[in-house]
C-alpha positions in Angstrom: -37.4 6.1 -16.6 -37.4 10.4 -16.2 -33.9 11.5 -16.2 -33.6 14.5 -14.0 -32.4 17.8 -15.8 -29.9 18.1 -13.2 -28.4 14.9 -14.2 -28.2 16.0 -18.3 -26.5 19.8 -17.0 -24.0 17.3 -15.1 -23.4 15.5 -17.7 -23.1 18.2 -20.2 -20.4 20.4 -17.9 -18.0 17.3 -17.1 -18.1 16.5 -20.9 -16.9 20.3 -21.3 -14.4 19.9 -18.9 -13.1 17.0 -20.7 -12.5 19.0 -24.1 -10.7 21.5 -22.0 -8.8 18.8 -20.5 -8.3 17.4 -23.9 -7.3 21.1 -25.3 -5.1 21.7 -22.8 -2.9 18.6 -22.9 -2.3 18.4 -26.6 -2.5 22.1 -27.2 -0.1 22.5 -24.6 -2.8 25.7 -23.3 -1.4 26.0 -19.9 -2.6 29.6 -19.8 -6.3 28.3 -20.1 -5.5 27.1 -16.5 -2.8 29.6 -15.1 -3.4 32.3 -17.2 -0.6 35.5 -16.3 1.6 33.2 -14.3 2.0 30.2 -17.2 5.2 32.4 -17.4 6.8 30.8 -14.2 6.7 27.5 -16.3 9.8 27.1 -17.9 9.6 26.7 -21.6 11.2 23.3 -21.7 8.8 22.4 -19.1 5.9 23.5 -20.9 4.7 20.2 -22.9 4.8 17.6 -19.8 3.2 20.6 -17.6 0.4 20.9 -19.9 0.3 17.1 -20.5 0.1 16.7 -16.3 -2.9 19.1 -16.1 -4.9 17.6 -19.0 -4.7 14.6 -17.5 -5.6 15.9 -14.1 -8.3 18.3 -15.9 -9.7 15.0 -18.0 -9.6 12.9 -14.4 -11.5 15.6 -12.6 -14.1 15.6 -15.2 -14.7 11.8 -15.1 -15.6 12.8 -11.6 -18.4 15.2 -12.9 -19.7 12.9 -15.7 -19.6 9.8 -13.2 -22.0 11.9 -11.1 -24.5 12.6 -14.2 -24.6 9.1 -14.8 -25.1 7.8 -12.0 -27.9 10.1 -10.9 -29.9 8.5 -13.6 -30.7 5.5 -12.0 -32.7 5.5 -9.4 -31.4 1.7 -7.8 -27.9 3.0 -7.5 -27.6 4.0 -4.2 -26.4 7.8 -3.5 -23.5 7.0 -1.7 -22.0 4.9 -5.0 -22.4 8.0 -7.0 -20.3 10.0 -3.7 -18.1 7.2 -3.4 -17.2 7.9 -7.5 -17.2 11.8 -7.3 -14.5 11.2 -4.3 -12.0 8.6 -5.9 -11.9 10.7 -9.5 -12.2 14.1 -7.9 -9.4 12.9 -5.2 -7.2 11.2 -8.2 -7.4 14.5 -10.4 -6.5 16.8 -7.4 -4.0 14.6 -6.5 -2.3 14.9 -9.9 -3.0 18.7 -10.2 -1.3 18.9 -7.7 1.5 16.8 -8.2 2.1 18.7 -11.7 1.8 22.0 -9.8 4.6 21.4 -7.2 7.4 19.7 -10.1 6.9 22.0 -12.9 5.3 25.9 -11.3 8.2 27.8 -9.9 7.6 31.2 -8.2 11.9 31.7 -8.3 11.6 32.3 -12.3 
């Protein structure tokens, strides 16, 4: 079976977007994602932020590496690999943004 390039470069970026997830939840890095404005996190807010948008970061890239995967096979239809793209890319968002509206204030 020929693997596509497409489907290793895939692969390759969601797996780096899970180290960043990974680096930003436990290194508690929410400037990696913020950058300036990390500062309108309050500091006691800072750990389950950053714990909220690794997990978000780490779901959204499940989306990417599902995609890789299942480009490989040829007798999975297209639509299953759209079908996974959506529910992970529409999880992470969804908890993305859920982090972003309890813990980012503009007021501080």
């Amino acid at each position: 079976m020929k693997v596509e390039m497409i489907s290793w470069i895939t692969f390759a970026m969601g797996v780096f977007l899970l180290v960043v997830g990974i680096v930003v939840w436990a290194g508690k890095k929410i400037d990696l994602v913020h950058g300036e404005d990390a500062k309108k996190v309050a500091e006691y807010n800072v750990e389950p932020y950053a714990r909220i948008l690794g997990i978000g970061i780490m779901v959204l890239s499940l989306a990417v590496i599902s995609y890789g995967v299942l480009s490989c096979f040829p007798l999975i239809p297209v639509y299953v690999q759209w079908i996974s793209v959506g529910v992970f890319g529409g999880a992470g968002t969804a908890i993305l943004i859920f982090g972003h509206k309890k813990y980012f204030s503009d007021k501080i």
